[in-house]
FIDRENKOL-942274 format. One line per field, with one value per residue (C-alpha): residue in three letters; chain; x, y, z; residue number from 1. Coordinates in pm, whole numbers. Layout:
BEGIN
resn = c(ALA, ...)
chain = c(A, ...)
X = c(X, ...)
Y = c(Y, ...)
Z = c(Z, ...)
resi = c(NUM, ...)
END
This chain:
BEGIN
resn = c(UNK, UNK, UNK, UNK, UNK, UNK, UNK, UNK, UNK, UNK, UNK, UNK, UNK, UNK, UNK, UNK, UNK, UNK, UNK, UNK, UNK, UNK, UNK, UNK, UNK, UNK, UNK, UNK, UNK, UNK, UNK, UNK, UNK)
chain = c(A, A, A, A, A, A, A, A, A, A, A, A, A, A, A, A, A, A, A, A, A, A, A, A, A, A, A, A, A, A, A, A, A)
X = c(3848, 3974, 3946, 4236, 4190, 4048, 3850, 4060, 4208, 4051, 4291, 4247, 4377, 4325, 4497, 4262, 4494, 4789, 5092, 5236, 5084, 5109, 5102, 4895, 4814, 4724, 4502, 4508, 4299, 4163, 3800, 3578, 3229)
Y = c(1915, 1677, 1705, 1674, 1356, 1554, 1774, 2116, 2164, 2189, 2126, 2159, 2240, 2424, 2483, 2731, 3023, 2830, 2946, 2630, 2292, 2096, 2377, 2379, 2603, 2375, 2568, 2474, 2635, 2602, 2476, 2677, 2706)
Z = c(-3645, -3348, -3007, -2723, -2506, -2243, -2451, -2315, -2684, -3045, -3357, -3726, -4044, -4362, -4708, -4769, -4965, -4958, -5138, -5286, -5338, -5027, -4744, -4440, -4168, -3824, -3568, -3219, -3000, -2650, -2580, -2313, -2244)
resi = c(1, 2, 3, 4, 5, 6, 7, 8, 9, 10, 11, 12, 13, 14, 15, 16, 17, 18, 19, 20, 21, 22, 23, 24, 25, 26, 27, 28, 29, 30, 31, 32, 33)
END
């Protein structure tokens, strides 16, 4: 997982149950407390 710059946004990625070799879902999300 990566943070945005400013911390407002969380990214990552999985292959988890992938359908062919070499596919990825990315998940962006926004960060609150």
């Amino acid at each position: 997982p990566m943070f945005s710059p400013d911390g407002s946004e969380l990214v990552f990625a999985s292959n988890r149950d992938a359908r062919a070799e070499g596919d990825t879902n990315v998940f962006i999300a926004d960060w609150s407390e």
